[in-house]
Each structure stands twice: as structure tokens, then as C-alpha cells.
N, C-alpha and C positions, 0 to 999 in steps of 0.2 A: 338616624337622627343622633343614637351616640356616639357616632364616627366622627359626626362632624364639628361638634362640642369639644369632643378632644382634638380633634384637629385646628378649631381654635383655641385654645389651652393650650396646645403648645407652640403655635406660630405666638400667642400673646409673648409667652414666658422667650421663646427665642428675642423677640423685638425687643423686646425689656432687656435683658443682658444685653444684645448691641448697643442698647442707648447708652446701657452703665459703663460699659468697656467705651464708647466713643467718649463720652463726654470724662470720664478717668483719663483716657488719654492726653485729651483737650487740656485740661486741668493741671497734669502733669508738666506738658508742652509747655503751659503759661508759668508754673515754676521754673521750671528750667531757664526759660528766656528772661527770668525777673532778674536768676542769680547770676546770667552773662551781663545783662545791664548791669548790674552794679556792681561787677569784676570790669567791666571796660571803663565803667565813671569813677571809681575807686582809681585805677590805672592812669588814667589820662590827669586825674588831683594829683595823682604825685607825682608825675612828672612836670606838672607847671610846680608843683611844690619846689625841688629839685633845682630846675633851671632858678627860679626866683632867689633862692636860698643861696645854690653857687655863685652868681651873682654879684649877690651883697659881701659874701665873704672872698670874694676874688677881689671885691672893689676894699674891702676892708684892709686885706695882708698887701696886697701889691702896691697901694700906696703907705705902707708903714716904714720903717725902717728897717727893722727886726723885730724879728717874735721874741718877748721877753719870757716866759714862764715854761720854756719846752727846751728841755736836754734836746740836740742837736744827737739823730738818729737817723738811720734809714729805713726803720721798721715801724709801722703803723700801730701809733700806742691809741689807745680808748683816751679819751678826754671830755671836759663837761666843758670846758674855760681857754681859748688862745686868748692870751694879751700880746697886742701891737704898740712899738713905741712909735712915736709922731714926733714929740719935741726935745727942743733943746735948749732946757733954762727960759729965754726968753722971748721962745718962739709961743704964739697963741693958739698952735694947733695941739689940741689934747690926746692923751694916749688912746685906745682903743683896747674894746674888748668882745669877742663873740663869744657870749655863754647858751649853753643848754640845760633849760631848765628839764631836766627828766620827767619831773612831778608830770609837766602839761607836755612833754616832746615839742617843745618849743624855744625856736632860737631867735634870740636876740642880742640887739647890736648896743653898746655900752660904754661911755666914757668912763674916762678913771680919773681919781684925783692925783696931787702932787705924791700920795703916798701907796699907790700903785691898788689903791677899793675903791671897788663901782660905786661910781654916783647915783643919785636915783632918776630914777626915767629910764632911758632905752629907748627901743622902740622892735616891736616884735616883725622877723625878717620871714618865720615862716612856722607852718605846723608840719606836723605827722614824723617827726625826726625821732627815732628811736637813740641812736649813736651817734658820734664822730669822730674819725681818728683822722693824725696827723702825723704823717714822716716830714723830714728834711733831709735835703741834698746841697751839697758844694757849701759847705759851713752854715748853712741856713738861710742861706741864696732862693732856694727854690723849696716849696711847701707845696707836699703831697695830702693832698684831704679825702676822705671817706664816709660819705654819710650813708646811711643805714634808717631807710624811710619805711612805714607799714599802716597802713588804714584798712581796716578789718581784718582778711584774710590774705589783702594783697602784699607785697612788699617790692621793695625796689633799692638798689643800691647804685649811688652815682660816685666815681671815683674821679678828683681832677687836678690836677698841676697847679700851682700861681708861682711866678717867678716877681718875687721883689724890688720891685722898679728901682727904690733908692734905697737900696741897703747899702746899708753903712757899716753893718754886723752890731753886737752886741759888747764888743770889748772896748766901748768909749765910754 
């Protein structure tokens, strides 16, 4: 009879540790699968961030004139501010500006007055931007941009061309 006592004693105590070690595993498995979900939906936001963002600033620079506020470079400088010129004297089309505000990593799209400071309004083009940099090529012909995207632990970086439809350059 005390054979069989410990015999259930320890078939109990085996079945009990299986459970612990299954259901720990289970447990573990469900984190793991939480922190791939939210590395893929993290991933997939900034790349619609990205494309949305390059976008507005390829539609911004390539119908400008010229970029007014950047030394003409082929090396990709950190910047918060490109200003775009649009008019001339007594044209109605206003200068432009794509700023990034750091504080929120958020960029937005910006008129400027006759004396070359943002109006108020805008209108915000995207989130998650940590950075932006800017080269130029062929006298400032063509603008090289860099953003530098990151939402939690993900990050992403999209580099891209715009060629200046009517440039006219900067020395009128």
C-alpha cells in the first residue's frame, strides 16, 4: 500500500512539472509572436510613412525653382528646414518650406512670406522622422534626400533623388 502512494506522488509531481514546463512554454511562444507582430506593424507604418513623406517632398522640390537655404554640396548635411523658391515678384505662387519639427519627428509642409518666415498653418506630411539630410548635384539641379525613420525599436532609412523640373538656379 506504500508503494503505491508514492507511486502516485510521484506520477502527481511528474504531471505537475509537465503542465508548468508546457504551459511556460505556451506562454513564452505567445511573447515572442506579440514582439514579431509589433516588429512587422511597426515595419509596414514606416514604410507607408516613407513612401507618403518622399512624396510630398519630391512634389514639393521638383516643382520649385531652386532650393534657397542649402550651400550647394555633394555631401549629405543633417537639416531641420529645405526652403523652395516658387515666385517671381508678381507671380501668386508662394515660396515653400519642408520643416522638421524634432520635438514631435514630424514633417511639415510650409509657405513663407515675402521675407522668406513661415506663415502659420502648414499642414503635417508625416510622422516617425527622426532625420533629414540633403546633397545637391549639377549646381542644384538635382536634390539628394535622406530620411532617417524609427517607431519603437524599428528603424528605417529611405534615400531618394528629385530632379528640379524648372530650375532656374538661385543667381536671379
Amino acid at each position: 500500500m506504500k508503494r503505491k502512494k508514492g507511486y502516485l506522488l510521484l506520477e502527481s509531481v511528474i504531471s505537475i512539472t509537465s503542465i508548468v514546463i508546457i504551459i511556460s512554454l505556451l506562454y513564452y511562444i505567445l511573447i515572442f509572436s506579440n514582439d514579431i507582430k509589433m516588429k512587422i506593424e511597426d515595419s509596414v507604418e514606416l514604410q507607408q510613412q516613407e513612401n507618403e513623406v518622399s512624396k510630398y517632398i519630391k512634389e514639393v522640390i521638383q516643382n520649385s525653382k531652386y532650393i534657397i537655404n542649402y550651400d550647394k554640396n555633394s555631401e549629405l548635411k543633417s537639416v531641420t528646414s529645405i526652403k523652395c523658391k516658387y515666385k517671381e515678384n508678381d507671380n501668386k505662387l508662394k515660396d515653400k518650406e519642408i520643416f522638421l519639427n524634432k520635438n514631435s519627428n514630424k514633417i511639415f509642409i510650409r509657405t513663407l512670406d515675402v521675407y522668406g518666415n513661415s506663415e502659420g498653418g502648414g499642414y503635417e506630411v508625416g510622422d516617425y522622422i527622426d532625420n533629414m539630410y540633403i546633397s545637391t548635384d549639377y549646381d542644384g539641379k538635382i536634390a539628394n534626400i535622406k530620411l532617417e525613420l524609427s517607431k519603437n525599436n524599428t528603424n528605417l532609412e529611405k534615400e531618394f533623388t528629385v530632379n528640379i523640373i524648372n530650375f532656374e538656379g538661385d543667381n536671379k
